[in-house]
N, C-alpha and C positions, 0 to 999 in steps of 0.2 A: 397562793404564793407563786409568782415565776422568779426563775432562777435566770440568767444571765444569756442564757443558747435561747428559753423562750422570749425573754425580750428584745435580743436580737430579730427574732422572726417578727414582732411588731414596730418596729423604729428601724430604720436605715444605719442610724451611727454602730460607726466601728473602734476600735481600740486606736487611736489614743481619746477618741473622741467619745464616745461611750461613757458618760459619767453616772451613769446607774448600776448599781451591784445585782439586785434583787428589788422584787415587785410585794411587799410585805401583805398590802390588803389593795384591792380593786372592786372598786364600781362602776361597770362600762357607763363613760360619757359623764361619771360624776364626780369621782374621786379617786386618787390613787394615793398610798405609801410608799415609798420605796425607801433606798439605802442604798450609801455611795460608804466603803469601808479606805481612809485615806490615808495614802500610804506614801514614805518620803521615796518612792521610789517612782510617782507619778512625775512625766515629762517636764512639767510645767512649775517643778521646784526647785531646777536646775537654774532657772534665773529668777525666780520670784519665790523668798530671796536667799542666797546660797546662804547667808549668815544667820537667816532667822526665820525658814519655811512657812507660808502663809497662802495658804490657798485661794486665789485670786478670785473677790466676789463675781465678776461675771460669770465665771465658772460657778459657781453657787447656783447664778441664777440659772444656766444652762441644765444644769443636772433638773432644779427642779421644774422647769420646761420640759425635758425629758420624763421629767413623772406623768406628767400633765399631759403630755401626748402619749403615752400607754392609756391615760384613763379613756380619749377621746378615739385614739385607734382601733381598741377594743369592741367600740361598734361598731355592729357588719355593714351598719351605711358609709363607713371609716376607712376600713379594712385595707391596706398599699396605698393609701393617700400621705401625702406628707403633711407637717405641722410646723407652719415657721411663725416666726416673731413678728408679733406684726405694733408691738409698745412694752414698753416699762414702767408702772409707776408707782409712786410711793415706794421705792427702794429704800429700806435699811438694814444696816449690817451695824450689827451688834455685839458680834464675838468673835476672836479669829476663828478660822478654823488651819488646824495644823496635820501635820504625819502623825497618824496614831486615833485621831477622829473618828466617829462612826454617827456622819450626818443621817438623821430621818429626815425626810423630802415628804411633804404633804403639798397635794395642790386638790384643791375645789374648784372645782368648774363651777363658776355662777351664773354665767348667762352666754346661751349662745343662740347667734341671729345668724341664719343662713351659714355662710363661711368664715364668721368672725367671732369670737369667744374672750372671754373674761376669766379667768383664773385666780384665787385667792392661793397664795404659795407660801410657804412656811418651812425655813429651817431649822435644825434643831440639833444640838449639841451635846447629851446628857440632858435631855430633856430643860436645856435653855434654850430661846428663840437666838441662832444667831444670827438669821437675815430671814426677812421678808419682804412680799412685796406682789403688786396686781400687775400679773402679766397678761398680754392681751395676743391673741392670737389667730393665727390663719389658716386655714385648711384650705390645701390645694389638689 
């Protein structure tokens, strides 16, 4: 398990942008769990939306990009590299997610060619899927 100071030393993101809590289970370069604990006091509920708090899916999808690159960081061939987005697909969202949430982030790494990677990504909400999706990405 990392905790929040250790996955800062693997990922660059800071607070507010930091959407991962803890690192639940890790497979370098294979898969990771994590947990984002959501809370109505995150920046970005202030306008989305003041009457009925809903956590905006790109931010979904971000956190669990951010799982995804702890799983791929974690190797030493990795190590101070960054991870950016390099597609999205098959995106769906299935559930809100609100203040009070405690989303698990799974991503699977499926295939990775040279600097370019496939990810199977899974949200979950009380153990409902509320957004998925194949995120593809880049090591630079």
């Amino acid at each position: 398990m990392l905790d929040s100071k250790q996955i800062m030393e693997i990922l660059p993101h800071r607070s507010p942008f930091l959407l991962v809590d803890r690192i639940d289970e890790l497979e370098p370069g294979v898969r990771a769990v994590g947990r984002k604990c959501v809370s109505y006091n995150e920046p970005f509920f202030a306008g989305h939306f003041p009457q009925e708090p809903v956590m905006p899916g790109v931010l979904i999808l971000e956190a669990l990009a951010q799982v995804g690159a702890v799983a791929i960081l974690s190797l030493d061939e990795y190590k101070g590299r960054l991870v950016l987005f390099g597609g999205i697909n098959k995106a769906r969202f299935r559930k809100k997610v609100v203040p009070g949430d405690v989303l698990r982030l799974e991503l699977e790494v499926i295939k990775v060619k040279g600097p370019v990677g496939i990810g199977k990504a899974t949200a979950y909400v009380d153990d409902k899927v509320c957004t998925e999706a194949e995120l593809t990405f880049v090591i630079q």
